[in-house]
N, C-alpha and C positions, 0 to 999 in steps of 0.2 A: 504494500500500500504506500503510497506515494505521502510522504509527509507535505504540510501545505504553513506555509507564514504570509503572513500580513505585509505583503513588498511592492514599495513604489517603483519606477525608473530608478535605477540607481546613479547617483552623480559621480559615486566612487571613480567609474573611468573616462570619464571624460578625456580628450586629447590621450588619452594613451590605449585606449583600446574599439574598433567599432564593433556596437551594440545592435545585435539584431534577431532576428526567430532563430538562427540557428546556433548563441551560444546566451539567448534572454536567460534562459532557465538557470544555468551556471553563475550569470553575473550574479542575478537577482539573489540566486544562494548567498554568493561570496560580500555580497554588502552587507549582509545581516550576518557574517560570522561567528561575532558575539553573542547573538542568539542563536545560537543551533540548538536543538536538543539533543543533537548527536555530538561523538569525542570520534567518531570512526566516518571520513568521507573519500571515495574515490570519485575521480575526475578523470573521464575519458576525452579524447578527443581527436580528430585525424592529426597528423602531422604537420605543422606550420598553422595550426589552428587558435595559436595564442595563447596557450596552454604556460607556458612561461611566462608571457607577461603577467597572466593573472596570478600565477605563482609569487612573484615578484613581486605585482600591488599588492597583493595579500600579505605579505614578508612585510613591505613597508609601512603600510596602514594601520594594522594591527601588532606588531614587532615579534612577529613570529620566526622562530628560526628555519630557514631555507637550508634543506640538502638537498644535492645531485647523485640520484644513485646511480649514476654514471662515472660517480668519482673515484680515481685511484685508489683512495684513502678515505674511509667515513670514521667517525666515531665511535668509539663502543658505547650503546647504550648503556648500559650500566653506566658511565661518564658524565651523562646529558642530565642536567640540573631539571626540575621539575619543569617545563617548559613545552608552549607548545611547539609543533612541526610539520614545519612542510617537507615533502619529500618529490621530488620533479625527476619524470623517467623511473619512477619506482619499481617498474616492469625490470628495469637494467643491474639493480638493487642485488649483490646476494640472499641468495634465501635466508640463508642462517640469521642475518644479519638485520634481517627486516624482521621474521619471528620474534628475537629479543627485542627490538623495535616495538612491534604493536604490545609488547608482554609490559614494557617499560611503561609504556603512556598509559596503557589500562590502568596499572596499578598507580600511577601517578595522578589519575583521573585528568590529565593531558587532554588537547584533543590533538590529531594525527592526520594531514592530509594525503592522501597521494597522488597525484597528475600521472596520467598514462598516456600513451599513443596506441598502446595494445588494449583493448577489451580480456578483461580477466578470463574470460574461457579459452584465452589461448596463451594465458601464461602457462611459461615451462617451471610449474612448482618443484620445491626439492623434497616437501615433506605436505603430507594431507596435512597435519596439523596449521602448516602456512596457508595452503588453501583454502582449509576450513575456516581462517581468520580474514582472510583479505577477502573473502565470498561474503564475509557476515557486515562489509564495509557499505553504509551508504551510498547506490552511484548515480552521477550524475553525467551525464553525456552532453558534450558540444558535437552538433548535425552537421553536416554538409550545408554549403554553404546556397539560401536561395541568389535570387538571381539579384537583388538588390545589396545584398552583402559582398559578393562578387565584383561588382561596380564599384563599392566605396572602398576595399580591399585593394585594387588594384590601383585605384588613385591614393590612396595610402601608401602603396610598397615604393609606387613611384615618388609621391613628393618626398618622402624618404629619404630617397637616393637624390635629392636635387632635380628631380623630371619632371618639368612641366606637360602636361599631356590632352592632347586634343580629345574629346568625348569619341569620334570618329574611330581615331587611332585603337584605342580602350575596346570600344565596341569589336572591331574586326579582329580584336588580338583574342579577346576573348570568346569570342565563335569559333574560334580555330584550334582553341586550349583546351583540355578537358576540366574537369569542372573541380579537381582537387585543390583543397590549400597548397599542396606542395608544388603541385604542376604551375598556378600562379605565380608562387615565389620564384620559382626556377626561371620562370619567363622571362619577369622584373628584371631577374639578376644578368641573365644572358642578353637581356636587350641594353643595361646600363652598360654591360662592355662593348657592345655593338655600337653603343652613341659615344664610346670614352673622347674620340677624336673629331667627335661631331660637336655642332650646338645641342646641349643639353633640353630638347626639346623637342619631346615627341608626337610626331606626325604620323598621318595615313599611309603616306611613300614608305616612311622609313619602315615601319612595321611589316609591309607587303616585301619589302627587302630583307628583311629577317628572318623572317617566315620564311621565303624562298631556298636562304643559306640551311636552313633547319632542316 
């Protein structure tokens, strides 16, 4: 059963994150943090879906501690002061390591978050006992992106990068892309090397000349 809170628009991201059907449901969680009535939350989301940035407003906002369990080196929980935790890529996390994890924060009565780009039924567990805990975690999914999120996403990666960009341009680039977070980033990125020796301003031409090299 889907737990339900009393949530406005949230102001929390403004200029740093855009707000739309396919991650409202996560925002609208992460502004009311301090109200949860859960200590145990996952956050799924595709790849390039902003899953760290909100990680990171969440880290600054609230002053919760942020790990990467993508990191060389994490902490022994036994270590971590009573405190709460993010954990970003927690799919990438050792096993062992995340078990004493969620065991620390329970008894700490902590609360504990994790950001994924994997959907847990295709985590590679090392022990039922880790599955059995990370399945018992509240989740929350960021969707694929509609079509309006797409648009402000793409004129986001570009003013980013210094690109000013014609609607035209935008439009045709994105008919031609398939419709992932990541396949957009990718696009962004490979078109800002495309323009490195150009005027930093993207056109119809220029795009249809991209595309072609591609």
């Amino acid at each position: 059963m889907q737990l339900l809170l009393p949530l406005d628009h949230p102001k929390l991201y403004e200029n740093e994150l855009i707000y739309g059907q396919a991650n409202g449901d996560v925002c609208d969680w992460l502004a009311r943090y301090e109200e949860w009535p859960l200590l145990q939350m996952l956050i799924v989301g595709p790849e390039k879906s902003g899953k760290s940035t909100l990680a990171r407003i969440l880290s600054c906002t609230y002053h919760v501690r942020i790990l990467n369990g993508s990191a060389a080196h994490l902490p022994s929980p036994s270590t971590l002061e009573k405190q709460e935790i993010i954990i970003d890529d927690a799919d990438k996390a050792p096993g062992e390591w995340l078990f004493h994890l969620i065991n620390h924060q329970y008894l700490a009565l902590k609360k504990v978050t994790f950001f994924s780009s994997t959907p847990v039924n295709q985590w590679a567990f090392s022990t039922n006992d880790l599955a059995s805990r990370v399945r018992a975690f509240y989740p929350l999914m960021i969707d694929e992106m509609d079509e309006a999120l797409r648009i402000s996403l793409a004129h986001k990666f570009f003013l980013g990068r210094g690109i000013s960009v014609d609607r035209a341009a935008v439009d045709y680039l994105l008919a031609r892309i398939d419709r992932r977070y990541a396949a957009l980033f990718e696009a962004v990125e490979k078109l800002d090397h495309f323009l490195l020796n150009k005027q930093k301003k993207l056109t119809l031409p220029q795009v249809r000349d991209f595309l072609s090299l591609s």
